[in-house]
C-alpha atoms as one frame of an Amber mdcrd trajectory, in Angstrom:
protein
   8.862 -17.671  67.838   5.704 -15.289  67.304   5.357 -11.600  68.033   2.173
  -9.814  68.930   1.200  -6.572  70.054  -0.599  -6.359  73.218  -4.424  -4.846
  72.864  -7.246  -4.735  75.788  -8.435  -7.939  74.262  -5.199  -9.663  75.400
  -3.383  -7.810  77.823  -4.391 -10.830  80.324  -1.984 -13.145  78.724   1.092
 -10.322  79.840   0.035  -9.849  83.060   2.166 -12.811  84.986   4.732 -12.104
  82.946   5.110  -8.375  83.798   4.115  -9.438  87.480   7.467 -11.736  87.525
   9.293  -8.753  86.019   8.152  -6.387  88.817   8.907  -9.358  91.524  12.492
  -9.296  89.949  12.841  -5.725  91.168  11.857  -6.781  94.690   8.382  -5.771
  94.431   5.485  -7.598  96.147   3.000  -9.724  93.620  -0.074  -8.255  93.024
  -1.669  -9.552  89.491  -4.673  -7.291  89.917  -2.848  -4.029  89.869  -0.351
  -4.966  87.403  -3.500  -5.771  85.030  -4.746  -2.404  85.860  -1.878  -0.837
  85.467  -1.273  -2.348  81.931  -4.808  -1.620  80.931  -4.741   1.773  81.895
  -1.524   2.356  79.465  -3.148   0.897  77.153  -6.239   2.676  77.062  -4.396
   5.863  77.351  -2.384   5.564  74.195   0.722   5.774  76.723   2.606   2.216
  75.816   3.247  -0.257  73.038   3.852  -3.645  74.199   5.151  -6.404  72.152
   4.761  -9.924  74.037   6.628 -12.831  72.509   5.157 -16.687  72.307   7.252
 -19.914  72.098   4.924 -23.032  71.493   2.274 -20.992  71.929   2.930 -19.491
  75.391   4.036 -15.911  76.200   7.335 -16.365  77.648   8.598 -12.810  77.251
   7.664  -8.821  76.633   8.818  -5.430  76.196   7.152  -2.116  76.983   7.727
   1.022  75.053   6.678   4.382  76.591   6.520   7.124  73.825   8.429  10.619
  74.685   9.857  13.508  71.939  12.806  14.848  70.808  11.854  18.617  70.857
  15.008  19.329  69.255  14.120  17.101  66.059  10.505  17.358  66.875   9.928
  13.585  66.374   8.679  10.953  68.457  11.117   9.008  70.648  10.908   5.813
  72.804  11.446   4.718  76.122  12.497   1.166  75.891  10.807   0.680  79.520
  10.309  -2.966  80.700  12.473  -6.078  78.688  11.208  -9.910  81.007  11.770
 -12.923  79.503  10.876 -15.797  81.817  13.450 -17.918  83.329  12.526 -21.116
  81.532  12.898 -19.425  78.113  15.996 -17.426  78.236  19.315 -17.982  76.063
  16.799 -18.735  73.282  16.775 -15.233  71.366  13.549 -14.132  72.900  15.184
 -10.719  74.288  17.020 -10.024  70.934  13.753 -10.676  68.906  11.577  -8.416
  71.435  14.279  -5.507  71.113  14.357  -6.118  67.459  10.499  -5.558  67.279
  10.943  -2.355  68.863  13.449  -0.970  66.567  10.851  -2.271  63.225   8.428
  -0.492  65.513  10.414   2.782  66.115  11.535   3.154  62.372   7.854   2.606
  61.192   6.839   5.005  63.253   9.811   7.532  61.880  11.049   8.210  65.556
  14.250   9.609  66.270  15.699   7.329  68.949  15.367   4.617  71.374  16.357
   4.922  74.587  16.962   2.719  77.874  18.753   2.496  81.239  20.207  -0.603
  82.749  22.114  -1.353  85.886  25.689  -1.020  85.515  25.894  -4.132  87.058
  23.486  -5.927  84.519  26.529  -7.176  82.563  24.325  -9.793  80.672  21.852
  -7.313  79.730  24.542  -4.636  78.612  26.242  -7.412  76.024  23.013  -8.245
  74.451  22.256  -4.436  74.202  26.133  -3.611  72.526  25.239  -7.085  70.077
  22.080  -4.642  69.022  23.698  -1.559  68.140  22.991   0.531  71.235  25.801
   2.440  72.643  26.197   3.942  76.376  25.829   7.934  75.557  28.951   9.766
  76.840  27.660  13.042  75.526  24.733  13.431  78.597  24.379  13.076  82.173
  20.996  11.611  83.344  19.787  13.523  86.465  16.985  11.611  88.493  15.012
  12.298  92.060  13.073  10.115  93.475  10.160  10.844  95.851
């Protein structure tokens, strides 16, 4: 399995895959906005996204969204987006992606890593637990919608 960080210069080759992750959620394809949308968080300096290759084909990628601790005042991470297509699942792909973002996180001397999942996404949760991650007891997260 490879890892490589997405740039301009090959944020095409994510594109499908983060287009199948948004059609998971019940959202309608659209392969031009999702490159635009990619390509405008990379050009910002707003993500960090690690794609993952089996045989030479992307099969799977993870998007990190930087936020801070102002209490620590260090950089933090928003472990965003996690797809790994259908075809290459129960092969490690998820575990290696997350792992990349923790290399990534301590490299970059941040305080924490952060996601939300489903309650119901029992799979998701166990491979989370295997990593070290633990549900935080000590916070409510508070969320409105518009």
């Amino acid at each position: 399995m490879e890892m490589k960080t997405v740039t301009l210069a090959t944020v095409k080759e994510v594109v499908p895959l983060f287009n199948a992750y948004r059609e998971f959620y019940n959202q309608p394809s659209d392969l031009e906005q999702a490159e635009q949308f990619l390509k405008e968080r990379l050009q910002k300096e707003e993500s960090i996204i690690f794609l993952a290759y089996l045989d030479a084909q992307p099969v799977g990628f993870v998007q990190l969204f930087p936020i801070f601790s102002s209490v620590a005042m260090k950089k933090a991470f928003l472990l965003n987006d996690l797809f790994v297509a259908e075809h290459a699942r129960k092969q490690g792909v998820a575990m290696r992606l997350i792992e990349e973002c923790y290399a990534y996180c301590k490299n970059e001397d941040a305080r924490y890593i952060t996601l939300e999942t489903a309650t119901d996404n029992k799979q998701a949760q166990k491979l989370y637990e295997k990593l070290g991650m633990k549900i935080d007891h000590e916070v409510f997260h508070y969320i409105k919608y518009w």
